[in-house]
KEKE-574260 format. One record per residue (C-alpha): residue in one letter; x, y, z. Coordinates in steps of 0.1 Angstrom, whole numbers. Layout:
KEKE-574260
PT   res       X       Y       Z
PT     A       X       Y       Z
...
//
This chain:
KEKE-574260
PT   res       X       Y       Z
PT     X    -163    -249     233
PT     X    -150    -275     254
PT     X    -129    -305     245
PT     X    -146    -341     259
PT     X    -112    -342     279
PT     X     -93    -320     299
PT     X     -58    -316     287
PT     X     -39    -335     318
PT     X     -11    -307     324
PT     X     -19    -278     306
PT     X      13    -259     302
PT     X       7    -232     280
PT     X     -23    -206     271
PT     X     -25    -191     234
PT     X     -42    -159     229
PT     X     -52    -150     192
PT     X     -74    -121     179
PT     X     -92    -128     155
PT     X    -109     -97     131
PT     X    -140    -114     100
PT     X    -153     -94      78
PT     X    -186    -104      81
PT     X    -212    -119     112
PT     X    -201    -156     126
PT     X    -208    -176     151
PT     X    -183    -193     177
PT     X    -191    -223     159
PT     X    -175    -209     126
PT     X    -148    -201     143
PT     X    -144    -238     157
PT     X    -149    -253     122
PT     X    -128    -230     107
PT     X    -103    -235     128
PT     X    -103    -278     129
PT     X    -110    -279      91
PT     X     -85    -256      78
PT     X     -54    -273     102
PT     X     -69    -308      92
PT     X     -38    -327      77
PT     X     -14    -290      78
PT     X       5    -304     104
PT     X       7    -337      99
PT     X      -6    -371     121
PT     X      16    -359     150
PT     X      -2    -325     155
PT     X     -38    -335     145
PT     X     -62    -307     163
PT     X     -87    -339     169
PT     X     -65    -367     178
PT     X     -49    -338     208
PT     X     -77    -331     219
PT     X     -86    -368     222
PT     X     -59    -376     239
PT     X     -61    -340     262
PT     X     -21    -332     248
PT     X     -51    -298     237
PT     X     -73    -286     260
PT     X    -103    -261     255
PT     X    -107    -238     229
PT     X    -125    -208     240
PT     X    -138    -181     220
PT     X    -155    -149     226
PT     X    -170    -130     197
PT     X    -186     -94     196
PT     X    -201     -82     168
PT     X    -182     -45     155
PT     X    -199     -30     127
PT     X    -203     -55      97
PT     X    -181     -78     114
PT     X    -170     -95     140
PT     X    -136     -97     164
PT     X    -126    -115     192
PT     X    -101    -135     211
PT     X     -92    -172     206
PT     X     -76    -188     236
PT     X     -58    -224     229
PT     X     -50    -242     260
PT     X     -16    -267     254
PT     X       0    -299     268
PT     X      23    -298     247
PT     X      59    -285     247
PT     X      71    -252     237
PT     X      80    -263     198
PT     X      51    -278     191
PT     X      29    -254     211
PT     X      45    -228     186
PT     X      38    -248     155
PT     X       1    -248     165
PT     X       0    -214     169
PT     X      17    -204     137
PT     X      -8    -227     120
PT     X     -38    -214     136
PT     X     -24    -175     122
PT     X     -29    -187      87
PT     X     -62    -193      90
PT     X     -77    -170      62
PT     X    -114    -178      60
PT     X    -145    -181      83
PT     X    -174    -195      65
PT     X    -177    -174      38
PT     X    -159    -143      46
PT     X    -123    -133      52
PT     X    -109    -136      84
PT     X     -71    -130     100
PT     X     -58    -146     133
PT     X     -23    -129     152
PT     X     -11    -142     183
PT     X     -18    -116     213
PT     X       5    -136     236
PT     X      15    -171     250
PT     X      12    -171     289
PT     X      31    -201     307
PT     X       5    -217     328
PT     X      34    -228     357
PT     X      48    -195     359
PT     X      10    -185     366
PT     X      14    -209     391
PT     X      48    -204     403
PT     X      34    -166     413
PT     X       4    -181     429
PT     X      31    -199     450
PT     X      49    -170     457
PT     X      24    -149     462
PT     X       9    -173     489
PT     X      43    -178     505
PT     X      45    -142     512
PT     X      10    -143     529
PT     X      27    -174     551
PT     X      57    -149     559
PT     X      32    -122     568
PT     X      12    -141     590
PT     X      42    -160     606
PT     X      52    -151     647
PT     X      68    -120     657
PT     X      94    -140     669
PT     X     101    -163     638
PT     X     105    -131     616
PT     X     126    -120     644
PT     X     152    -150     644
PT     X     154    -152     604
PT     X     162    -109     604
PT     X     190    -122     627
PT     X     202    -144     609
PT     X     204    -125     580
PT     X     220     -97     599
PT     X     247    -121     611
PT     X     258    -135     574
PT     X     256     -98     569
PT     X     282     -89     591
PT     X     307    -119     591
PT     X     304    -108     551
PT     X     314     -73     561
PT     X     341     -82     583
PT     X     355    -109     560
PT     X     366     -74     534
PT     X     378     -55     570
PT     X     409     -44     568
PT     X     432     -17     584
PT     X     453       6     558
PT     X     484      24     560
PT     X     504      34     586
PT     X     476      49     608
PT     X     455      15     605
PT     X     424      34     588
PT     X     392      13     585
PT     X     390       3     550
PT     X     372     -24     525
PT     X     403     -53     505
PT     X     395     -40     476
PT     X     407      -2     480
PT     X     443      -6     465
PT     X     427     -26     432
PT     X     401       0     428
PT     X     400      31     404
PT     X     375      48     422
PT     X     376      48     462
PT     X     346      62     487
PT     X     358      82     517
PT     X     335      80     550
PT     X     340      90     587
PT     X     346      62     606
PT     X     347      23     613
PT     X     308      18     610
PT     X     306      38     579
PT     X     327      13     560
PT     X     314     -18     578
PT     X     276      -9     563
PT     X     290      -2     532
PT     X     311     -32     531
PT     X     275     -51     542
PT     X     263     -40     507
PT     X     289     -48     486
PT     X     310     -15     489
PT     X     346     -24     491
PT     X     364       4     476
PT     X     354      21     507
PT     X     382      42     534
PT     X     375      60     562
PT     X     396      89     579
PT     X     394      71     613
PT     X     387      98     634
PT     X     409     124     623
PT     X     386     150     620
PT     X     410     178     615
PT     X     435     166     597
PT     X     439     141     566
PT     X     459     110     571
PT     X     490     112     550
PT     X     480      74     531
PT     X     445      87     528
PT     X     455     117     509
PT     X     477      98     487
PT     X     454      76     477
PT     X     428     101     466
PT     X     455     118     448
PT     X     462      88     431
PT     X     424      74     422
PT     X     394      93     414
PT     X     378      97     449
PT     X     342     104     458
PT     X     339     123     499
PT     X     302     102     512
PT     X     294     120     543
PT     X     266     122     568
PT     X     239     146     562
PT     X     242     167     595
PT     X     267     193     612
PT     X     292     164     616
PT     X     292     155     584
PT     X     295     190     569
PT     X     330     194     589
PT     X     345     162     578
PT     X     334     176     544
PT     X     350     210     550
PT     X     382     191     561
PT     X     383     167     530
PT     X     378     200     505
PT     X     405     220     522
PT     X     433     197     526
PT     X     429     169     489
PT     X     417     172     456
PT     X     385     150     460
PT     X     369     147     431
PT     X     332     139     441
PT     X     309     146     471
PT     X     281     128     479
PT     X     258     131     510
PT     X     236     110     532
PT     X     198     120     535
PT     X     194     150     558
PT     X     195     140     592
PT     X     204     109     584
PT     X     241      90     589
PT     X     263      68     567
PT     X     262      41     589
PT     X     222      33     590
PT     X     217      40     553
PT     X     197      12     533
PT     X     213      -2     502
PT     X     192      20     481
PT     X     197      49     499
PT     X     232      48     497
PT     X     234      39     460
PT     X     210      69     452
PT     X     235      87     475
PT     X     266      79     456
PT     X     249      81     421
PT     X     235     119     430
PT     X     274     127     435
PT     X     284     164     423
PT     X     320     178     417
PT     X     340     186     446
PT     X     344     221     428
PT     X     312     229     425
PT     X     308     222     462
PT     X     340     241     472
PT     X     324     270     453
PT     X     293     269     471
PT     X     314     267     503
PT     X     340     295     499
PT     X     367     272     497
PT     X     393     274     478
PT     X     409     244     464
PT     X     442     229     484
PT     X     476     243     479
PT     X     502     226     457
PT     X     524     199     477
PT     X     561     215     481
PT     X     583     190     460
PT     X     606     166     481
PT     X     641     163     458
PT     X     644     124     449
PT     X     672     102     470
PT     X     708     100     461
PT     X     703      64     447
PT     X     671      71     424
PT     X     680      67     386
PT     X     656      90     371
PT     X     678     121     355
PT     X     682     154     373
PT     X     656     179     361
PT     X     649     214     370
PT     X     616     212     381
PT     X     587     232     372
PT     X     563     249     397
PT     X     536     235     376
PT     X     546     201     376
PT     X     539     199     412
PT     X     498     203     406
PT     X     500     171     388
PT     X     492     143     403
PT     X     529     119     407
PT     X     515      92     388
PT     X     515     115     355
PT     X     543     136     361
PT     X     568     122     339
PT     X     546     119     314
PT     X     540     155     310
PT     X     571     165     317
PT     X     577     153     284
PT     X     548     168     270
PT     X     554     204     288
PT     X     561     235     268
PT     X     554     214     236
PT     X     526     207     214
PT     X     526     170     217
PT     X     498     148     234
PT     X     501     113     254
PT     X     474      90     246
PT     X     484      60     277
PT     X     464      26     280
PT     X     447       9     312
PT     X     484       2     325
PT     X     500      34     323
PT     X     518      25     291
PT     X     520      53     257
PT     X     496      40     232
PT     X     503      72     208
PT     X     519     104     206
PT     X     501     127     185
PT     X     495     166     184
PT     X     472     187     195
PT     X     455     196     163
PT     X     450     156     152
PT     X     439     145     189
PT     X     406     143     184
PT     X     414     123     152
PT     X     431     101     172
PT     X     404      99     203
PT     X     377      81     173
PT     X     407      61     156
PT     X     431      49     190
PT     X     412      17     214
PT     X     419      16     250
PT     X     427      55     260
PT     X     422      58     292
PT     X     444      88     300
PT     X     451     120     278
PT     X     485     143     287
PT     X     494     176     273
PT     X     507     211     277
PT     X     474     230     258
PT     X     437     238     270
PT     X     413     212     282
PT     X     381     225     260
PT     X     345     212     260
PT     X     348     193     232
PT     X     382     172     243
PT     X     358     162     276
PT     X     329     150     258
PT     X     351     125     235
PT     X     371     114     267
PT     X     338     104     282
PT     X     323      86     253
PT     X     353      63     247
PT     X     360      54     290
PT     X     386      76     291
PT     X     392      85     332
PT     X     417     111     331
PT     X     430     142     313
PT     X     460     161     323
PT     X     464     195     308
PT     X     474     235     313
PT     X     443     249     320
PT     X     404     241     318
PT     X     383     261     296
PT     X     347     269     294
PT     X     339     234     311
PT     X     303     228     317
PT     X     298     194     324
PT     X     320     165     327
PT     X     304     126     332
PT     X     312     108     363
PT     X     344      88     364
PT     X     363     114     345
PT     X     392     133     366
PT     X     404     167     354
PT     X     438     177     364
PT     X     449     211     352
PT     X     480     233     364
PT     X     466     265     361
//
């Protein structure tokens, strides 16, 4: 049915099904619809007066006989705004008779004319863009390659003493990426990678700040999927502790990887372990121990070969814990939030907030992992790792066995 006039601005479409138990016309459906909202609403949303004064569009309605009955769908188009729209749509659902029989309405869905629109216009502006010159496309990829690259080179900078090409947020970061070279860094810096260091060209041998920074933060090796890139790899898993590896498409490099291609990259990362494995490489000897200067005030100790395989940063720490049956539960900041045992830490793991590292002298089983992982917890430092078969991403694992 149409209305004598066309609401002005139609903003919104309302579809209802309706389901009678018995045969009607679209005309019963009109009149049941006006009579039984007559007066429901009040003056202000009177179905005649809106449709008067086009606020209400058309009312369309297509039946089909199904069985005894009949269904169909009821589309309402509005003028009005969202609230009221709504009010006229939960009316319309309580519509319980047509003619004679029982009848039931339920909104199907409310479409928003303009957005219609709004992809219409988007849709056309793409055909615009495809149609546009060669060279128009050519000087807007430009430009977008240029923003691109003063972004890039804004988060440049040079770390350590051997200068390495690296991203400004590498010292904040928990987790760093390690690439090749410059260009690596610059196209992952283009994307929004700024934990990102590269080994600058020293292809045989670790830079000294490179490797302590990946002894320090959980560190992820993204190399290029070729022979080059298999040597850097070989290089990285001999001579640190790397935690992840992550490749580049075969036969493709670092530095001319999409965005998507080098997140997919990164998030198919496997444990350096399992890659060392695969390899024949074994992991990287402990560092010999350099006695602390004259003027340092920490307390003499005899140090423990075993203390050594821990990364510095945790040394003290389980020191204290070594030889013992005590556990260090430590916060974001490196400071004790409990000390507990070994038989209540799992106790404590559901009852303690903000663990984020675990130290202690006992076995690092299956169980201990899977807790660390549900509650953020990024590293555990133990004796020895046991029966391990799977350990989530952003987890480090440092054992002295």
């Amino acid at each position: 049915m149409e209305s004598k006039k066309e609401a002005t601005h139609p903003k919104y479409i309302a579809k209802l099904e309706v389901s009678v138990n018995g045969a009607v016309e679209t005309s019963d459906v009109i009149g049941a619809i006006f009579g039984q909202l007559e007066g429901l609403l009040g003056p202000e949303l009177e179905l005649k007066d809106l449709q008067r004064t086009g606020k209400i569009g058309r009312i369309n309605i297509k039946l089909r006989r199904e069985g005894e009955g009949s269904k169909g769908i009821v589309e309402l188009y509005s003028g009005l705004d969202k609230v009221r729209t709504a009010l006229l749509v939960a009316a319309m659902e309580t519509i319980d008779k047509v003619g004679p029989y029982q009848a039931n309405f339920k909104l199907i869905k409310i479409v928003d004319e303009r957005e219609e629109r709004r992809n219409d216009i988007a849709r056309r502006a793409a055909e615009i863009l495809k149609n546009w010159s060669i060279e128009k496309e050519d000087s807007f990829r430009r430009l977008i390659e240029f923003v691109e690259r003063e972004s890039a080179k804004s988060n440049f900078i040079l770390y350590g003493e051997e200068q390495l090409p690296a991203g400004r947020g590498i010292e904040e970061a928990s987790e760093i990426i390690v690439v090749e070279g410059r260009a690596d860094v610059m196209n992952l810096l283009k994307y929004g990678f700024d934990n990102v260091i590269a080994m600058g060209g020293a292809l045989e041998r670790v830079p000294k700040s490179l490797e302590k920074l990946i002894e320090e933060k959980e560190a992820i090796a993204f190399v290029d999927g070729d022979r080059g890139g298999e040597m850097v790899l070989r290089t990285l898993l001999e001579q640190t502790d790397i935690d992840y590896v992550a490749r580049a498409p075969e036969g493709k490099v670092v530095e001319e990887l999409t965005a998507k291609e080098i997140r997919k990259a990164l998030s198919s990362a496997v444990p350096a372990d399992e890659v060392r494995r695969e390899l024949g490489i074994s992991p990287p000897k402990a560092k010999p121990f350099v006695e602390p200067e004259a003027h340092e005030t920490r307390p003499a100790r005899e140090i423990n070969e075993r203390i050594i395989r821990v990364p510095e940063v945790f040394r003290g720490f389980y020191e204290r814990v070594m030889n013992t049956d005590k556990v260090l539960l430590l916060d974001e900041d490196f400071r004790i939030l409990k000390e507990t045992s070994v038989a209540e830490l799992l106790n404590e793991l559901n009852e303690t907030r903000g663990v984020r590292y675990i130290i202690y002298d006992r076995i690092v089983t299956q169980r201990i992992v899977d807790k660390a992982y549900e509650i953020g917890v990024k590293a555990i430092v133990g004796n020895v790792a046991k029966d391990i078969v799977r350990k989530g991403a952003g987890l480090a694992i440092y054992t002295i066995q």
